[in-house]
C-alpha positions in Angstrom: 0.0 0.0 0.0 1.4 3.5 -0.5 1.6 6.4 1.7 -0.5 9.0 2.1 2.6 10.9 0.5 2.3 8.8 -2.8 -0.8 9.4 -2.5 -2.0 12.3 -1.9 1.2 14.1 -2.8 2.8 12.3 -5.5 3.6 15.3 -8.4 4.7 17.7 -5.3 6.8 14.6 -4.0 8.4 14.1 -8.0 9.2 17.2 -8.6 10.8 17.8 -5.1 13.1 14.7 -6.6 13.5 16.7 -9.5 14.9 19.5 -7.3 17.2 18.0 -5.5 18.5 15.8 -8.4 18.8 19.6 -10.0 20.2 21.4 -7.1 23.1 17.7 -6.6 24.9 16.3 -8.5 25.5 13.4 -8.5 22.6 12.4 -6.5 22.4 9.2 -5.4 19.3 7.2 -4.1 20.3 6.5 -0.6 21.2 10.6 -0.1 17.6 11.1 -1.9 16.3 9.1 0.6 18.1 10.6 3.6 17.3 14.1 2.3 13.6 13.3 1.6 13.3 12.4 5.4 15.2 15.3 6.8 13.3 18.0 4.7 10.1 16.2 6.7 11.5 16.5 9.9 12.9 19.9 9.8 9.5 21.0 8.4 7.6 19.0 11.4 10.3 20.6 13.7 9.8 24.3 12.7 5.8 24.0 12.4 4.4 20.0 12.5 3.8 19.8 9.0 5.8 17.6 7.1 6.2 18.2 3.0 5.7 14.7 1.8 3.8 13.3 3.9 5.8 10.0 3.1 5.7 7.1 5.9 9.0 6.1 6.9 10.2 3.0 8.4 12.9 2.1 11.0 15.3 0.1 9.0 19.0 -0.4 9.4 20.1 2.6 7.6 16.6 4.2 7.7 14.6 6.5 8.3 13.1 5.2 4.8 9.9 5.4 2.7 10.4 1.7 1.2 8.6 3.4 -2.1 11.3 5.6 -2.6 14.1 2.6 -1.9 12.1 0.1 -3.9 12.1 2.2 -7.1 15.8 1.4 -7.8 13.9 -2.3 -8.6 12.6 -0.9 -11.8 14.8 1.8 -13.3 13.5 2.2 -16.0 10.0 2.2 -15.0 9.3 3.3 -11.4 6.7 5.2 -10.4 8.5 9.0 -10.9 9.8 8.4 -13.7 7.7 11.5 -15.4 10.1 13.6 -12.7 13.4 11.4 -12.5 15.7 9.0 -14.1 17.7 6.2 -12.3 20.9 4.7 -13.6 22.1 1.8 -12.1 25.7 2.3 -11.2 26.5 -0.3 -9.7 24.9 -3.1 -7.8 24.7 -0.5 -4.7 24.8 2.6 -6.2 21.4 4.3 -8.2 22.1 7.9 -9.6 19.5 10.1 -9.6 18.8 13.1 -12.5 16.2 15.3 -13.7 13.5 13.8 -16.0 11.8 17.5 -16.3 12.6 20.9 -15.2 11.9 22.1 -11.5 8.4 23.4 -10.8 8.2 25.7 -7.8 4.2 26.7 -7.9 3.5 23.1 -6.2 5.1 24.5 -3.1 4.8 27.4 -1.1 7.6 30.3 -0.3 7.9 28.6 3.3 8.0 25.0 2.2 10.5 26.2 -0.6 12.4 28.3 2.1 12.7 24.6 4.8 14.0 23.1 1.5 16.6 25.5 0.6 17.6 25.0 4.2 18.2 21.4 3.9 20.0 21.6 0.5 22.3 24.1 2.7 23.0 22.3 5.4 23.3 18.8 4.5 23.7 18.9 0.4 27.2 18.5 0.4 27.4 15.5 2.7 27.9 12.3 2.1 24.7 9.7 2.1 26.5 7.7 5.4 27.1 11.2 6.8 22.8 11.3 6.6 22.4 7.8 7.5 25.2 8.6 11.4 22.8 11.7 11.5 19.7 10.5 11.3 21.2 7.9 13.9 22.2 10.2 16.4 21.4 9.2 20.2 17.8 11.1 20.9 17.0 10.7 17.2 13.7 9.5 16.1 15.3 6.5 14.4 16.8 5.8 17.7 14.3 6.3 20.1 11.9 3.9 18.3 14.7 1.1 17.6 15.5 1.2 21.0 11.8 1.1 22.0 11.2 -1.6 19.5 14.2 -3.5 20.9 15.0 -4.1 17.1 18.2 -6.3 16.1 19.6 -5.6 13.0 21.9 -8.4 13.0 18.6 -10.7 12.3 17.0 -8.2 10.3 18.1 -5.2 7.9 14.3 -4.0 7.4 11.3 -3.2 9.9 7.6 -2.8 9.0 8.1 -0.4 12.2 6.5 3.3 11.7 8.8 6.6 11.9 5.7 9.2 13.4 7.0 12.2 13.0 4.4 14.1 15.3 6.4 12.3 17.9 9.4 15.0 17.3 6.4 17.7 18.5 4.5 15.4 21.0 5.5 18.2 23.7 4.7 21.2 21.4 0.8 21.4 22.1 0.7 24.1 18.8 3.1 22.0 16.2 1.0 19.3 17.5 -2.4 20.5 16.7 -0.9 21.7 13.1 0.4 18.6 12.4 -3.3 16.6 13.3 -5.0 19.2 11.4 -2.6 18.7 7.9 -3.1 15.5 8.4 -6.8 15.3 8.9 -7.3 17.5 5.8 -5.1 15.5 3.7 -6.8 12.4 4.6 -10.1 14.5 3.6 -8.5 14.9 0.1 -7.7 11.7 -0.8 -11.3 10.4 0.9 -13.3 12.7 -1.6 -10.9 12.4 -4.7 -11.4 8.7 -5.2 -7.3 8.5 -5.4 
């Protein structure tokens, strides 16, 4: 089943693919992946409303929306490919390029501003530089392995949920913003027929 990111979201999720596959180069899936997440979380921080809306997943080197990983199974015809191309470099390594130019009226000035941010700050690192981040001790990664008592010696992958209103649960305001987004987003899809 896909998220409520895929869909309710999908051509504001592919073209924020086609951004950052614009904005880095090269851009390989995992750092898509890690960036994806941290544009979520530093949204949810700031105001508890994430961008995608994608559902991540505590696996080994996760946060990950298992769409996003799983598209490197089908280069050539995934799921974004009317925003991206994938070329397999090796049996670990998926670059990621524009399929279509950048377009910014899907998003507003703040979302565009939260993503700008991220390309800033954590652009230029490399994808195991986001994977030790997104691992950090207090992280949400962490604290749900940990609660989860997960052992990824036995297994690399976890149907467990990331819920990022957990990085607000103490933040009565982000909170409430982050319920109502996702109430009204849940609306959308429930009267489009998607």
């Amino acid at each position: 089943m896909n998220s409520l990111g895929i869909i309710a979201n999908k051509e504001k999720l592919g073209n924020l693919m086609v951004y950052l596959s614009e904005k880095i180069s090269p851009l390989h899936q995992t750092k898509l992946i890690k960036l994806l997440y941290f544009i979520d979380e530093y949204a949810v921080l700031d105001n508890g409303i994430p961008i995608t809306w994608l559902e991540y997943k505590v696996w080994e080197k996760g946060p990950v929306a298992p769409e996003t990983y799983y598209l490197k199974n089908n280069p050539e015809d995934h799921s974004f490919s009317d925003y991206i191309t994938l070329k397999k470099r090796d049996e670990n390594s998926v670059e990621v390029k524009p399929a279509r130019s950048f377009d910014n009226s899907l998003f507003s000035d703040y979302e565009l501003e939260i993503i700008h941010k991220v390309v800033s700050e954590l652009g230029n690192k490399r994808a195991q530089d986001l994977i030790d981040l997104s691992h950090q001790e207090g992280s949400l990664w962490d604290v749900v392995s940990k609660r989860n008592n997960v052992d990824f010696a036995k297994c690399k992958t976890t149907t467990l949920p990331l819920d990022l209103s957990e990085l607000i649960s103490d933040d009565p305001v982000k909170f409430f913003n982050y319920q109502e987004a996702r109430d009204m987003m849940l609306f959308s899809v429930s009267t489009s027929g998607k």
